[in-house]
N, CA, C and O atoms as a Tinker XYZ file with bonds, in Angstrom:
   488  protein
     1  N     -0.839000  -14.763000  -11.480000    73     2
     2  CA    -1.757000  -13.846000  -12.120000    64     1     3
     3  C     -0.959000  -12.885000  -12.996000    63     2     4     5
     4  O     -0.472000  -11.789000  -12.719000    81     3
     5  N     -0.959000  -13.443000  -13.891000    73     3     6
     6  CA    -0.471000  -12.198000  -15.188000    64     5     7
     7  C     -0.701000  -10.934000  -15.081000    63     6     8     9
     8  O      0.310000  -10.231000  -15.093000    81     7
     9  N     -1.663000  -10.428000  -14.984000    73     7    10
    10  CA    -2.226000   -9.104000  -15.284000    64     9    11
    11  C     -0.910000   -8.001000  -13.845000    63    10    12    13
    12  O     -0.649000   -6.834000  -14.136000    81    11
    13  N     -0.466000   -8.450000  -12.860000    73    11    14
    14  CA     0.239000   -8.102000  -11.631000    64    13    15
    15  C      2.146000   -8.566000  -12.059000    63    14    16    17
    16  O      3.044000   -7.913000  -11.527000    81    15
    17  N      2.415000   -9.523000  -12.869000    73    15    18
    18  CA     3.731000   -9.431000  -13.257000    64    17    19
    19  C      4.458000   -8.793000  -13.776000    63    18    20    21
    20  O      4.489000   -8.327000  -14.915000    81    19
    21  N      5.400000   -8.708000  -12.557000    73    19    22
    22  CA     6.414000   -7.091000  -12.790000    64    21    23
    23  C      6.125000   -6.106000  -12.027000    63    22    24    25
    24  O      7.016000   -5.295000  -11.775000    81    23
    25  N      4.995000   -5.960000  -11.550000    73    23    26
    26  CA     4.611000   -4.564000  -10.986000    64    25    27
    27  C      5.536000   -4.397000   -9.729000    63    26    28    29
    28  O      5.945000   -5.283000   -8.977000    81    27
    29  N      5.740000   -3.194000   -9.689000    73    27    30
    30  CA     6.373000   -3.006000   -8.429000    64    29    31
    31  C      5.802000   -2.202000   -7.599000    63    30    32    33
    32  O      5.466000   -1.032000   -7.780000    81    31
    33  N      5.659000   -3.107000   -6.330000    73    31    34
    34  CA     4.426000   -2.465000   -5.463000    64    33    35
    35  C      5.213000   -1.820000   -3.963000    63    34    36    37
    36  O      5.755000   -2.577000   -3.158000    81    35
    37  N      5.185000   -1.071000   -3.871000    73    35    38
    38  CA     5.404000   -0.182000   -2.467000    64    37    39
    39  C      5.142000   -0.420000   -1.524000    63    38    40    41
    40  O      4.301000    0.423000   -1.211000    81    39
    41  N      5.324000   -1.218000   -0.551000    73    39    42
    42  CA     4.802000   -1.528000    1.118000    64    41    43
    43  C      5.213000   -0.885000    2.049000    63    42    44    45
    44  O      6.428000   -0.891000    2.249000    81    43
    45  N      4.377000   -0.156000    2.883000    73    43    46
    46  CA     4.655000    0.352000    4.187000    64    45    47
    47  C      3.841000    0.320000    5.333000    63    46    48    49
    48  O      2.911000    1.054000    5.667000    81    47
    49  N      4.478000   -0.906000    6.017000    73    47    50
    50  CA     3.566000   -1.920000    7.176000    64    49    51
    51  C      4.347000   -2.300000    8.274000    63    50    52    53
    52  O      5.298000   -3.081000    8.252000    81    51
    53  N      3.714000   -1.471000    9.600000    73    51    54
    54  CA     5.001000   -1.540000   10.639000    64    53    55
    55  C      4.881000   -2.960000   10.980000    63    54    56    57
    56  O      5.911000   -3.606000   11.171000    81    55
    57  N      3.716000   -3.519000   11.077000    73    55    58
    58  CA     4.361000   -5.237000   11.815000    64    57    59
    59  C      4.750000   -6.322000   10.835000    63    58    60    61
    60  O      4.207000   -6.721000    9.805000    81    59
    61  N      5.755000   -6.646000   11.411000    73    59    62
    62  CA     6.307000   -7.565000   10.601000    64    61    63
    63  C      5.744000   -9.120000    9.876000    63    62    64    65
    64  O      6.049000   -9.546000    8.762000    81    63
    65  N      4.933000   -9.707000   10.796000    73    63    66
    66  CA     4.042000  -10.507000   10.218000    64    65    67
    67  C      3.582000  -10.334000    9.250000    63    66    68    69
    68  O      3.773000  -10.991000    8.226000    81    67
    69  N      2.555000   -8.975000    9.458000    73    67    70
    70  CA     1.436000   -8.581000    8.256000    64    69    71
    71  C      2.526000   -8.156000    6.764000    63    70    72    73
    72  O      2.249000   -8.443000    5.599000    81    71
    73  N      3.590000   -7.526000    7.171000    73    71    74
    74  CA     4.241000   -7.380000    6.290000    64    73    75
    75  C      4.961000   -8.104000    5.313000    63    74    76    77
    76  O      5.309000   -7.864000    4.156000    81    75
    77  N      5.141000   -9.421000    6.388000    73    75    78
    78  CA     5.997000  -11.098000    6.009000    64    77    79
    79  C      4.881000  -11.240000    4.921000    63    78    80    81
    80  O      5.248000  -11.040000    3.764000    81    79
    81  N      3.392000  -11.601000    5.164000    73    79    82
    82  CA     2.861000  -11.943000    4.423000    64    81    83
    83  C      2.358000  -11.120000    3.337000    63    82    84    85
    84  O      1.898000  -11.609000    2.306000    81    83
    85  N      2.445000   -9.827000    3.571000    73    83    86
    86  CA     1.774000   -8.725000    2.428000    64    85    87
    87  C      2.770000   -9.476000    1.248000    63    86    88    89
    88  O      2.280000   -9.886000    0.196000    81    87
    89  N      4.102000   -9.591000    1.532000    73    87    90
    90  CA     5.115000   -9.344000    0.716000    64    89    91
    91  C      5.026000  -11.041000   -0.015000    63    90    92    93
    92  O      5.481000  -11.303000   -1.128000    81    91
    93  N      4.300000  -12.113000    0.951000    73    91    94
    94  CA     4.253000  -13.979000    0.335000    64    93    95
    95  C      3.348000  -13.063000   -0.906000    63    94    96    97
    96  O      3.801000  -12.795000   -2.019000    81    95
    97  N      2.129000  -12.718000   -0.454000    73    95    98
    98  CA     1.409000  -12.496000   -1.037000    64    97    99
    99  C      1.321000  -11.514000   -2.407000    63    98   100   101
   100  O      0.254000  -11.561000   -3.018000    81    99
   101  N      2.206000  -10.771000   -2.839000    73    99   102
   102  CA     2.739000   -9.958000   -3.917000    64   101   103
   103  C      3.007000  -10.722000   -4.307000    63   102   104   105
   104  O      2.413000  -11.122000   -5.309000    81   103
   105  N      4.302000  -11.572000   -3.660000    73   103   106
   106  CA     5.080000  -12.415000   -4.469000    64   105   107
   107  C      4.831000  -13.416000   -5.397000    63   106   108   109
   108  O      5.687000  -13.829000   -6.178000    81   107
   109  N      3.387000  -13.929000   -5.324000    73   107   110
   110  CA     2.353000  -15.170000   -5.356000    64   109   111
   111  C      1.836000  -14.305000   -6.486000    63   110   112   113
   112  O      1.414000  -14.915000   -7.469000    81   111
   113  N      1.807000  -13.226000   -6.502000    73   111   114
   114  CA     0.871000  -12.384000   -7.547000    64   113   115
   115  C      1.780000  -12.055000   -9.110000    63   114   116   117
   116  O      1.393000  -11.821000  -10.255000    81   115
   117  N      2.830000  -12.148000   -8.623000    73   115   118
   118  CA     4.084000  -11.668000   -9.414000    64   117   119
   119  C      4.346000  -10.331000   -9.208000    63   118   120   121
   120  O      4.941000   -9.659000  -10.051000    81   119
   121  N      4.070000  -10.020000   -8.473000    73   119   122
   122  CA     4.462000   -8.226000   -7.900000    64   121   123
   123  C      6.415000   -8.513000   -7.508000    63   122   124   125
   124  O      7.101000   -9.532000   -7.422000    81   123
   125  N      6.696000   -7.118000   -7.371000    73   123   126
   126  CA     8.302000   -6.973000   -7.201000    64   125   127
   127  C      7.908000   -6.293000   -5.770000    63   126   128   129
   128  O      7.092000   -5.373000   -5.822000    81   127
   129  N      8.365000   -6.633000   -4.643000    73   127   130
   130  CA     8.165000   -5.696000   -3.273000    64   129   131
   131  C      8.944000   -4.606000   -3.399000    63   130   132   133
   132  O      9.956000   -4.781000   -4.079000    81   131
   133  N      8.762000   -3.440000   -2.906000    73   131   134
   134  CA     9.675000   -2.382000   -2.793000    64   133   135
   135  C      9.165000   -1.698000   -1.075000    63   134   136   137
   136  O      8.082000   -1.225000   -0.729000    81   135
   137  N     10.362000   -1.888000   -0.335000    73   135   138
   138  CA    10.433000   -1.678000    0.979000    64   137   139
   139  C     10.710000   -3.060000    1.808000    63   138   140   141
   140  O     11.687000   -3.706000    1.429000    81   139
   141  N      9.904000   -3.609000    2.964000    73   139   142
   142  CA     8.745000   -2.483000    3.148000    64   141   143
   143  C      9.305000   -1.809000    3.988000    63   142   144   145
   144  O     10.175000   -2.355000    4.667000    81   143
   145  N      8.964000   -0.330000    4.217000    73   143   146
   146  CA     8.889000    0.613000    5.038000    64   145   147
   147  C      8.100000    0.476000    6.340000    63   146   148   149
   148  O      6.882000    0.648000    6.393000    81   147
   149  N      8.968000    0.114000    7.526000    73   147   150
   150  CA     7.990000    0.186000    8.759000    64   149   151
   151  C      8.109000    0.873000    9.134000    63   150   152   153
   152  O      7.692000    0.690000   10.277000    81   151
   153  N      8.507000    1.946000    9.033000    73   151   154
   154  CA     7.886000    3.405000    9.826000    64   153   155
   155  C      8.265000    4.361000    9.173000    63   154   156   157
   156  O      9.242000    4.456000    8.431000    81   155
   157  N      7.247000    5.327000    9.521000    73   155   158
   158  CA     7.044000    6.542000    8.678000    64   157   159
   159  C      7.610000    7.442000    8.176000    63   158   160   161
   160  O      7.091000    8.102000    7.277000    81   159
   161  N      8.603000    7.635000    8.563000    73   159   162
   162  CA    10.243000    8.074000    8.546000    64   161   163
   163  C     10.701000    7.806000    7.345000    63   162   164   165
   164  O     10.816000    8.467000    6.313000    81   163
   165  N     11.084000    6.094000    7.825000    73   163   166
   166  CA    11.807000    5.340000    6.187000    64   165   167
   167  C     10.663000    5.859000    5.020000    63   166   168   169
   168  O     11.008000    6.474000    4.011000    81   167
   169  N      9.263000    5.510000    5.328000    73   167   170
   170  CA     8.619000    5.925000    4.104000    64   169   171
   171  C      8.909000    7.470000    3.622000    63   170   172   173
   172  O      9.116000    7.567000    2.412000    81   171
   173  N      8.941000    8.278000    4.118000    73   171   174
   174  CA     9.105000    9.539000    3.858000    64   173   175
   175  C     10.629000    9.527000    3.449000    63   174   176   177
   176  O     10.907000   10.324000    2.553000    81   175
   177  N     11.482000    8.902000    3.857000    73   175   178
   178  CA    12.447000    9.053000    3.261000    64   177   179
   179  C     12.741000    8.346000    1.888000    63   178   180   181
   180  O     13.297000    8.973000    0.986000    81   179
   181  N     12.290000    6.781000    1.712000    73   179   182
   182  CA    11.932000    6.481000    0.135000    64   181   183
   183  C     11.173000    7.089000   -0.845000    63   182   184   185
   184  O     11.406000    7.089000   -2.053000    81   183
   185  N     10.238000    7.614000   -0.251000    73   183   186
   186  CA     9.982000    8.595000   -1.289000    64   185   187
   187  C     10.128000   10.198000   -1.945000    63   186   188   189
   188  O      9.635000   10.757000   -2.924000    81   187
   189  N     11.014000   10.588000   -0.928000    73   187   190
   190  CA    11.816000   11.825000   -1.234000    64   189   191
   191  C     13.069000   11.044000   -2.143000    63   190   192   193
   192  O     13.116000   11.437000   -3.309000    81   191
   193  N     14.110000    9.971000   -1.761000    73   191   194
   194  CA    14.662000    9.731000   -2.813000    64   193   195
   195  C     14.517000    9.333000   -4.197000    63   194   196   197
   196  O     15.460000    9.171000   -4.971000    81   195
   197  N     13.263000    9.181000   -4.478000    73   195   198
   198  CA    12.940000    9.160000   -5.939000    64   197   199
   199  C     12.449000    7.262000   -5.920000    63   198   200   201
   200  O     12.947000    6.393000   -6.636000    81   199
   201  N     11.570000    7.115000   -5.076000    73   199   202
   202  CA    11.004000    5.928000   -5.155000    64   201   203
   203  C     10.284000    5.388000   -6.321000    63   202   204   205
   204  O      9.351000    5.952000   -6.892000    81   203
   205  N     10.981000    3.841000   -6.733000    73   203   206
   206  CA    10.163000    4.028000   -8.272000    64   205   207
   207  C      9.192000    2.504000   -7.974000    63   206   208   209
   208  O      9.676000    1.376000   -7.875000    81   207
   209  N      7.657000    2.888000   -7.869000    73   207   210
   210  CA     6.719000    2.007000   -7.779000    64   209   211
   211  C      5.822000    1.907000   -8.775000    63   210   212   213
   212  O      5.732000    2.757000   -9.661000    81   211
   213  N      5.117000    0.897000   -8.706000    73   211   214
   214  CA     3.249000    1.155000   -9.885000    64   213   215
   215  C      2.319000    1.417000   -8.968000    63   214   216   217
   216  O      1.269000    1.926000   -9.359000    81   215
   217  N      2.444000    1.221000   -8.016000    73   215   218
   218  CA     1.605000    1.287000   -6.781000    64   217   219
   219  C      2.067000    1.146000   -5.612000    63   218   220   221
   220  O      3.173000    0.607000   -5.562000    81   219
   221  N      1.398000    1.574000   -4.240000    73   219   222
   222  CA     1.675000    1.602000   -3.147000    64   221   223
   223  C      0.630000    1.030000   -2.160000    63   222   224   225
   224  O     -0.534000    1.356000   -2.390000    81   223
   225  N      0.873000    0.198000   -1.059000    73   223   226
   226  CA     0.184000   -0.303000   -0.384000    64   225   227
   227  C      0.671000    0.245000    1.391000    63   226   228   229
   228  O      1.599000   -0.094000    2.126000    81   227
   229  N     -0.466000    1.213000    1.550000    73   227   230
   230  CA    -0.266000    1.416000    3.180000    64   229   231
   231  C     -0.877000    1.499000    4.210000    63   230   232   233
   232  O     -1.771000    2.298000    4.489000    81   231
   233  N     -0.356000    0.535000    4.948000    73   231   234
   234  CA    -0.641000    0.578000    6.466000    64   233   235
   235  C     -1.435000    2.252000    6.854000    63   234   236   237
   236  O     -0.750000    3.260000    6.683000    81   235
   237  N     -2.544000    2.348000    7.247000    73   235   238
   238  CA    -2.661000    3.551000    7.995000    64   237   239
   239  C     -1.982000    3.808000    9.409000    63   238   240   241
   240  O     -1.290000    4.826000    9.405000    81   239
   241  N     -2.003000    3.382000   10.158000    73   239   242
   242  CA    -1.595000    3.611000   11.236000    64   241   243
   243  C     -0.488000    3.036000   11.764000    63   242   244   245
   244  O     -0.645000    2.009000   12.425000    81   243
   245  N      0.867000    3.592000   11.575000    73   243   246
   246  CA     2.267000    3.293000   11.479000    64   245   247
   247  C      2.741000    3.673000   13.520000    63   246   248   249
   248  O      2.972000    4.836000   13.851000    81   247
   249  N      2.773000    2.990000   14.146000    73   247   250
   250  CA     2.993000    2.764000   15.787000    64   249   251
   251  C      2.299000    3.993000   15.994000    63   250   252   253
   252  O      3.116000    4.880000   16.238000    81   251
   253  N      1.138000    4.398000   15.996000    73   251   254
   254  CA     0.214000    5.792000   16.127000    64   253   255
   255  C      0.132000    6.698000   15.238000    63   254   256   257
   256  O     -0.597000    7.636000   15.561000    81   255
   257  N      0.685000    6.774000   14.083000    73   255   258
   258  CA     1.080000    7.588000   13.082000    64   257   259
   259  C      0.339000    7.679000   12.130000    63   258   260   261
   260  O      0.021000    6.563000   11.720000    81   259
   261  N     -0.178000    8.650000   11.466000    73   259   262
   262  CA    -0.987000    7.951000   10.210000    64   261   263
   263  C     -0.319000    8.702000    8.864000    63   262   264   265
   264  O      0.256000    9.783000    8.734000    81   263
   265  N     -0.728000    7.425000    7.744000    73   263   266
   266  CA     0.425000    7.416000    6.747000    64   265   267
   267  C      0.004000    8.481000    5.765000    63   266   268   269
   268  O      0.542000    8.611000    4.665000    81   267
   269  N     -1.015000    9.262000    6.222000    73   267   270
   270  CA    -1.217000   10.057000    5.481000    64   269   271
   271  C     -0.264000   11.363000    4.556000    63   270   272   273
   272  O     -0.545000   11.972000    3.524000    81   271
   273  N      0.667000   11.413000    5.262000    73   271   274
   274  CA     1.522000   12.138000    4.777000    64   273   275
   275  C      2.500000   12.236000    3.225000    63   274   276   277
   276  O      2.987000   13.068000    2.459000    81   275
   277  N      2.334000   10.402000    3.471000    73   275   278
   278  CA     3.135000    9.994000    2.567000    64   277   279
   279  C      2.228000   10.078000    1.252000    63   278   280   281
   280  O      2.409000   10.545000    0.128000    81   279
   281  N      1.119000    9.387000    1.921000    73   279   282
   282  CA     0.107000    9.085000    0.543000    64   281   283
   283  C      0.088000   10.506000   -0.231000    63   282   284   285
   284  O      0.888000   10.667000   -1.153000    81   283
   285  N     -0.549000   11.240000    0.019000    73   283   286
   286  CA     0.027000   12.566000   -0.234000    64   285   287
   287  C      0.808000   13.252000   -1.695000    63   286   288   289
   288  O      0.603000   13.843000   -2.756000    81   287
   289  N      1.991000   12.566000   -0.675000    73   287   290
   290  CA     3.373000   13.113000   -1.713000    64   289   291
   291  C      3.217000   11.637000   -3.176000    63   290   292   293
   292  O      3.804000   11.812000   -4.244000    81   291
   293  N      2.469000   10.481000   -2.954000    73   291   294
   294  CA     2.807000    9.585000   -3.881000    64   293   295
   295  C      1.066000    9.796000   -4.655000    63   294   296   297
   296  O      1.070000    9.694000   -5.882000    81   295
   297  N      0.329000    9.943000   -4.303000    73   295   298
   298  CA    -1.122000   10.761000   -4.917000    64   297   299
   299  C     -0.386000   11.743000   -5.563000    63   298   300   301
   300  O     -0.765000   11.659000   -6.732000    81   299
   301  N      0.464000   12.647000   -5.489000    73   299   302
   302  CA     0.743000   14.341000   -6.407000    64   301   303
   303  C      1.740000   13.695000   -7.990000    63   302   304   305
   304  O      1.923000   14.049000   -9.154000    81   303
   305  N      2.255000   12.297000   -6.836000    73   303   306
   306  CA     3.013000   11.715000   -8.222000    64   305   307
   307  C      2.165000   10.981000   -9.489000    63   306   308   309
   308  O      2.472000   10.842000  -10.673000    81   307
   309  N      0.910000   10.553000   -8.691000    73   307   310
   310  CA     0.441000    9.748000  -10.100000    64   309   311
   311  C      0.313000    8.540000   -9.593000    63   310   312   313
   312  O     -0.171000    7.661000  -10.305000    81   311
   313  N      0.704000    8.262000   -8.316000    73   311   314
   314  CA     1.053000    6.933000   -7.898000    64   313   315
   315  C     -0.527000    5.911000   -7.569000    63   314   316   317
   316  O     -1.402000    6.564000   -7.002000    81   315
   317  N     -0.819000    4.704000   -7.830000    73   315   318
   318  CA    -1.494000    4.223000   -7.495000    64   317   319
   319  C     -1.998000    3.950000   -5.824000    63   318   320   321
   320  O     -1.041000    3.667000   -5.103000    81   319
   321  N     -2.768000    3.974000   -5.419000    73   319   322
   322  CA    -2.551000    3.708000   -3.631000    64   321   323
   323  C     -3.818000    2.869000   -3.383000    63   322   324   325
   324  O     -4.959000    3.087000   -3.789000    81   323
   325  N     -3.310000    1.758000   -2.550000    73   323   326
   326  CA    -4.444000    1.422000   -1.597000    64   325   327
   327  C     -3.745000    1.433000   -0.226000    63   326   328   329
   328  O     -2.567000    1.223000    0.060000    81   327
   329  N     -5.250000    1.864000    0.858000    73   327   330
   330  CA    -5.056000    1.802000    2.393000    64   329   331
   331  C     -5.220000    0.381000    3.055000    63   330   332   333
   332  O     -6.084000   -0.309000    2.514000    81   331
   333  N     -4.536000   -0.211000    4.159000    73   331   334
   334  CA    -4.577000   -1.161000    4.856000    64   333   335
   335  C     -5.082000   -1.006000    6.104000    63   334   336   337
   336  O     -4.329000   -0.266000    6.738000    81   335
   337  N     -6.300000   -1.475000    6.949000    73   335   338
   338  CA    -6.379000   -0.541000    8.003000    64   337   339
   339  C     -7.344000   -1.963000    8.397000    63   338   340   341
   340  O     -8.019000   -2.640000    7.622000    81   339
   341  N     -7.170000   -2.114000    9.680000    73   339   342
   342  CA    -8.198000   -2.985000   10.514000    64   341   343
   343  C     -9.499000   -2.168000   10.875000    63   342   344   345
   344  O    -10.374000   -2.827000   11.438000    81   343
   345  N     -9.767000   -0.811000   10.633000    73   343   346
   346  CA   -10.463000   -0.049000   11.249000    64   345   347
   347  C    -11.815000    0.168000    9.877000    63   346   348   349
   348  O    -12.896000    0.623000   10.250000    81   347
   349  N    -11.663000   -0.122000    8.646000    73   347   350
   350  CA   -12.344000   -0.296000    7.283000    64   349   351
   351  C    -12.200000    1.855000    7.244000    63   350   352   353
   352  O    -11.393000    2.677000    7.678000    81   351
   353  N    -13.393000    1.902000    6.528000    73   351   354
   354  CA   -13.611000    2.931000    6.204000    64   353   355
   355  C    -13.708000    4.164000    7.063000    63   354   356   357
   356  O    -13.389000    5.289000    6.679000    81   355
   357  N    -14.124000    3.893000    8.128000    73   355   358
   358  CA   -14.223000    5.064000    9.737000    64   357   359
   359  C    -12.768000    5.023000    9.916000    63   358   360   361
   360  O    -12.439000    5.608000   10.948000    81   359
   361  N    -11.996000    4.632000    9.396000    73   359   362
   362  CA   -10.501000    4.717000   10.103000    64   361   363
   363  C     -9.473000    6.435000    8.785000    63   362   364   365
   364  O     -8.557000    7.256000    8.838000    81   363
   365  N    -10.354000    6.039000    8.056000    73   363   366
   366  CA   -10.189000    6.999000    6.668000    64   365   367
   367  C    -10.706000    8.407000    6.437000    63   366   368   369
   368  O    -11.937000    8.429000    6.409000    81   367
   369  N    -10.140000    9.564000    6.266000    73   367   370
   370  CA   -10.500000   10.624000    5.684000    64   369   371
   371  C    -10.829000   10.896000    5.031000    63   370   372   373
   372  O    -10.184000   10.580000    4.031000    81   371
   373  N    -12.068000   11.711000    4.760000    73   371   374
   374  CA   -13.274000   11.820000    3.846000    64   373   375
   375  C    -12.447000   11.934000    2.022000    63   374   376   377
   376  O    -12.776000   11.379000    0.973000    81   375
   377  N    -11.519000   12.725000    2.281000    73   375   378
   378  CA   -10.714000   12.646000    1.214000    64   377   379
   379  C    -10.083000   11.766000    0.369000    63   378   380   381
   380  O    -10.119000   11.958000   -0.846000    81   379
   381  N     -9.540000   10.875000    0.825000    73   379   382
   382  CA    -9.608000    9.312000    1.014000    64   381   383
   383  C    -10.494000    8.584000    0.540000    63   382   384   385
   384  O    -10.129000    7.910000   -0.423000    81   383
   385  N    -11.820000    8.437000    0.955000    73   383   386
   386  CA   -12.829000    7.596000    0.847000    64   385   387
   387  C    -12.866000    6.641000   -1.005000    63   386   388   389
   388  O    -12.998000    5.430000   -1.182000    81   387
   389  N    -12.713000    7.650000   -2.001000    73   387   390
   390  CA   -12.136000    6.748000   -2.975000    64   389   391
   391  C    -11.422000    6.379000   -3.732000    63   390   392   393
   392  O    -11.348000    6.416000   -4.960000    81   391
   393  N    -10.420000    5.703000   -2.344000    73   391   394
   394  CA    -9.387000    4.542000   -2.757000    64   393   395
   395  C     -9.913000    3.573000   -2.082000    63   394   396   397
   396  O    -10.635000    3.543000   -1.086000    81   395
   397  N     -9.412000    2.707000   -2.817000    73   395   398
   398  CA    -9.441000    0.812000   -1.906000    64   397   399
   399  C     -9.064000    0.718000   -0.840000    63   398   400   401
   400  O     -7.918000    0.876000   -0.420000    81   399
   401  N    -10.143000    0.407000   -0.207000    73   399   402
   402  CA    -9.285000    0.040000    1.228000    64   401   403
   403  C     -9.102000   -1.930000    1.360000    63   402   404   405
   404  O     -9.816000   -2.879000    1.034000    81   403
   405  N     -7.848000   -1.785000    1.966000    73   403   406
   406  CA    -7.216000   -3.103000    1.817000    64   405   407
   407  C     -7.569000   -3.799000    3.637000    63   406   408   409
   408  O     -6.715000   -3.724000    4.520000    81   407
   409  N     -9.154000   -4.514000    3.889000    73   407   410
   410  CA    -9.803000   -4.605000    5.151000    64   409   411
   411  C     -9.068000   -5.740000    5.902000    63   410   412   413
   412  O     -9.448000   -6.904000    5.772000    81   411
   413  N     -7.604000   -5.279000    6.995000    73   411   414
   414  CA    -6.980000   -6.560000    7.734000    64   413   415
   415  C     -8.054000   -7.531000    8.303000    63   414   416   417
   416  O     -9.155000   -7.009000    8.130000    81   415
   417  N     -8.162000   -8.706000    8.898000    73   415   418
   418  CA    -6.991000   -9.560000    7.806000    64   417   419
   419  C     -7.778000   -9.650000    6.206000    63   418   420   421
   420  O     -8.974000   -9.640000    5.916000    81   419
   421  N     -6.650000   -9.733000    5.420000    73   419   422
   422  CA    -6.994000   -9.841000    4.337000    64   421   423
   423  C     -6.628000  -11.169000    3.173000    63   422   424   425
   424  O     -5.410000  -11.000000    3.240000    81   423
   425  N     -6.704000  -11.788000    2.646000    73   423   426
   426  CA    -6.526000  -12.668000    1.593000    64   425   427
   427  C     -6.040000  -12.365000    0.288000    63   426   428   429
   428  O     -6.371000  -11.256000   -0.132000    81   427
   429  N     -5.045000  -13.370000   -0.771000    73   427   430
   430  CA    -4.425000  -12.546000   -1.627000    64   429   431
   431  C     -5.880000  -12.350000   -2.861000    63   430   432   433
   432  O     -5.616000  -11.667000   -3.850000    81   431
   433  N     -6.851000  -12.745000   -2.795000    73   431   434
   434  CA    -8.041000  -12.417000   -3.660000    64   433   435
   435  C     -8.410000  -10.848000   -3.268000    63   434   436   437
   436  O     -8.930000  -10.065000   -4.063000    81   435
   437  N     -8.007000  -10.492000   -1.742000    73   435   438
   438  CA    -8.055000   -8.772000   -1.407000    64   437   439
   439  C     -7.652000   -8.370000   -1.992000    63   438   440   441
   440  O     -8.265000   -7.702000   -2.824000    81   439
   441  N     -6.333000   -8.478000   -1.993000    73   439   442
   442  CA    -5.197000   -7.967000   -1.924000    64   441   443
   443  C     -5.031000   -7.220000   -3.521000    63   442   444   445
   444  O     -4.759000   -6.083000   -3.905000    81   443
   445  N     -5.443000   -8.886000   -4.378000    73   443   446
   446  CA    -5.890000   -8.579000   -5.937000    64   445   447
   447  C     -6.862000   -7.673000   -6.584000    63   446   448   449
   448  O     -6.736000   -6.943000   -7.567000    81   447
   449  N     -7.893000   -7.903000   -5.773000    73   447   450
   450  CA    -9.092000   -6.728000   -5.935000    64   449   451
   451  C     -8.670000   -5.691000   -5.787000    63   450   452   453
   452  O     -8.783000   -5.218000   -6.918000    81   451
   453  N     -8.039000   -4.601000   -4.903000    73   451   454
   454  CA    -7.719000   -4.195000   -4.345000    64   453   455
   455  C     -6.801000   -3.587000   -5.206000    63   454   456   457
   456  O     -7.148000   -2.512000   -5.694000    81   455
   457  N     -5.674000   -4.052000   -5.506000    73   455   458
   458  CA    -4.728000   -3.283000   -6.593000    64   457   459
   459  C     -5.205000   -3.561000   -7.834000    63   458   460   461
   460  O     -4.439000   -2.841000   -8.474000    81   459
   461  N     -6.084000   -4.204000   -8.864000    73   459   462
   462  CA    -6.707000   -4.236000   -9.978000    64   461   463
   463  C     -7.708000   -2.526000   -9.991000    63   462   464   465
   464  O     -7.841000   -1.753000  -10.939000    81   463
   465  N     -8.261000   -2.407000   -8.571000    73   463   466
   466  CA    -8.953000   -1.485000   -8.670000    64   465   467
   467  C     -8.285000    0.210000   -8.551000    63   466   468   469
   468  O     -8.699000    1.284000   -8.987000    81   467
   469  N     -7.050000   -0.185000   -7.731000    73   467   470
   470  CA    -6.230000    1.203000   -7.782000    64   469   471
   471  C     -5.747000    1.078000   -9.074000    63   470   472   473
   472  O     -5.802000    2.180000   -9.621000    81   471
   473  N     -5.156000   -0.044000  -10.032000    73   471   474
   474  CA    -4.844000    0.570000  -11.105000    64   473   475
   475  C     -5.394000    1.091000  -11.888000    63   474   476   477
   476  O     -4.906000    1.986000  -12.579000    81   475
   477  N     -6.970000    0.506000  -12.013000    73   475   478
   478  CA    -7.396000    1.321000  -12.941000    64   477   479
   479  C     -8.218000    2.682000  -12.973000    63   478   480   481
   480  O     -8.771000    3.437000  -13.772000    81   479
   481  N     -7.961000    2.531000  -11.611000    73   479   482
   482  CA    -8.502000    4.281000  -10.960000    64   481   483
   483  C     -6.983000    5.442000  -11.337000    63   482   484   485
   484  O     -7.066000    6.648000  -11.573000    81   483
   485  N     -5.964000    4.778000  -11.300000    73   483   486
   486  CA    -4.655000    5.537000  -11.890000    64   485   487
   487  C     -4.534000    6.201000  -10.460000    63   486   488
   488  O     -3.621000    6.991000  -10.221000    81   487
């Protein structure tokens, strides 16, 4: 898919499976992975060093944690974001509510929707 080549997309997804495949699945898209970040920590720490993405894709709930923190600091940047969450929309803060949520399990036609729609929300 053309319209996704080159992009460099941000992952931060503590299990490794979902993450194995977030990352088949970029890859399939022509996305560049950047991370992934499994825990909240590393994310907070890639993006204090000057993380350079088009978008970001995150896990909400990092081993009990929620990634809200990060989103945050990459929302003040400009950064594109969608949420990943088995929980859909009740798992999300009202604040939140419009971005994409990325509904586990998901398919790379999600996955596509999904960042087509954060980009052009900016």
């Amino acid at each position: 898919m053309a319209r996704f080549e080159g992009l460099r997309i941000f992952v931060v997804e503590d299990e490794a499976l979902v993450a194995m495949n977030l990352e088949m699945i970029l890859e399939d898209l022509g996305c560049h992975v950047v991370g992934p970040a499994m825990r909240l920590e590393r994310a907070e720490e890639m993006v204090r060093d000057g993380l350079a993405a088009d978008a970001a894709i995150l896990d909400v709930n990092l081993g009990g944690r929620e990634v809200f923190p990060v989103a945050e600091s990459l929302a003040e940047a400009g950064m594109a974001l969608v949420f990943a969450t088995g929980y859909g929309l009740s798992g999300i803060p009202d604040t939140w509510h419009g971005r994409p949520i990325l509904q586990k399990p998901y398919t790379q036609e999600d996955v596509a929707a999904c960042l087509t729609r954060a980009l052009e929300d900016g």
